[in-house]
C-alpha positions, 0 to 999 in steps of 0.5 A: 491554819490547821485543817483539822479542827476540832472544837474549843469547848462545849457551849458558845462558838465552839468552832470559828473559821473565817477566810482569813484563818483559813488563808482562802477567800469565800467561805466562813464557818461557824458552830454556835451551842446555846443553853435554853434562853441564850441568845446569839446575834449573827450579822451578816455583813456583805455575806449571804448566809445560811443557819443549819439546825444541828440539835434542839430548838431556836427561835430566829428573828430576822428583817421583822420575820419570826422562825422556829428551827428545831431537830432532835439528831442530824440523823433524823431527816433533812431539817428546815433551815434559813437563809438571809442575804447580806445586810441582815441581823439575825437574833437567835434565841435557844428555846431549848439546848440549840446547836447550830452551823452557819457557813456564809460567803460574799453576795450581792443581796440578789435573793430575799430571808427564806425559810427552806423546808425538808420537803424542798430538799432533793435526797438522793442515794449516790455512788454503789457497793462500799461507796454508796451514801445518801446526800441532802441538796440543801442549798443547790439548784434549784434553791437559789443563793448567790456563792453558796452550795450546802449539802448534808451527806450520810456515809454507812459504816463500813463504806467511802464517800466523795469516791471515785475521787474529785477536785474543785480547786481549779486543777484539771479544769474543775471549778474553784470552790472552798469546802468545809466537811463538819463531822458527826458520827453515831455512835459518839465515841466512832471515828471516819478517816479523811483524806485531802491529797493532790495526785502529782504528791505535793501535797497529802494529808490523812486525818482522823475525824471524831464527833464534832470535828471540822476539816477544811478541803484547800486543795486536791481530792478529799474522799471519806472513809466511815469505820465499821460500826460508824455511821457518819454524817457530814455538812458540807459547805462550799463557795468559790467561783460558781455564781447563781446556778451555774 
């Protein structure tokens, strides 16, 4: 599979990723856009998932509990989102325009449906100079999930994330985890610069990242370069290895 992806249309599933398409093991990825009325169901099957609102307002039915997702932009602020275990048929029902990403990976069904809110969610300014960025801890310590880690992560124009460069795909002693990197860039029509590389130069890969792209990190170190005039946010989910909290 490719690893830049960049999404089949503008309504429906507009991006679908699974461990199998993917050729990992973990992580699964999808990006829904629902008219006002329409309705998707998510089934969870042996994955704990989590629903990030990207744009609009939906209204999720789950294990007999109702919940409304809604958020203007993803550069407003941290969003309220929700997280089910394994089992569970989650109905979504778009009150308005409702776009939406959901990313699961495999669990036991250790932790209950839960309504996370921006005021649970750490932000944090990270790095310095022409690397500083802001991440969202949204699904990391101390807010519990089995496999999966999310963060949200804000990246200025001009300036680098993910600097100084970092693995996690078992190399050099880090841990194994499989990464998605979902693109949204402000304004619509800027672009950011993604590179996944190892250092021994086996494997390297310099992509070019629009509005509404998707690349998967496999292997190797993968910093993000936003361009001038481009403010980028990204949506990072990841699953491997780590369980709980470790």
């Amino acid at each position: 599979m490719e690893h830049l992806i960049r999404p089949a249309g503008v309504a429906g599933e507009t991006i679908a990723v699974t461990p199998q398409t993917a050729g990992w093991q973990y992580l699964s990825f999808r990006v829904v856009a629902l008219a006002a009325g329409e309705q998707y169901t998510v089934h969870s099957g042996g994955e704990e998932v989590a629903l990030v609102p990207l744009q609009g307002a939906g209204r999720l039915t789950v294990d007999r509990g109702e919940y409304t997702l809604s958020r203007s932009s993803v550069f407003t602020g941290p969003p309220s989102l929700l997280y089910a275990p394994p089992r569970q048929t989650i109905q979504v029902t778009a009150e308005r325009a409702f776009e939406f990403a959901i990313g699961g990976a495999p669990a036991t069904g250790k932790y209950g449906v839960r309504l996370i809110r921006p005021d649970e969610i750490k932000c944090e300014i990270r790095g310095g100079g022409a690397a500083q960025r802001q991440v969202n801890h949204i699904l990391a310590p101390p807010l519990p999930a089995e496999r999966l880690i999310l963060f949200e992560v804000y990246v200025p124009g001009g300036a680098w994330s993910g600097w100084p460069p970092h693995c996690h795909d078992g190399a050099d002693g880090s841990p194994y985890l499989e990464e998605t990197y979902y693109y949204r860039i402000d304004p619509v029509d800027g672009f950011a610069i993604h590179r996944n590389y190892r250092l021994d130069g086996t494997f390297d890969e310099l992509l070019l990242v629009r509005n509404g792209d998707l690349v998967l990190v496999t292997q190797g170190y993968h910093p993000v370069a936003a361009a001038p005039g481009s403010n980028v946010y990204f949506l990072n989910y990841l699953a491997g290895d780590l369980l709980d909290e470790e």
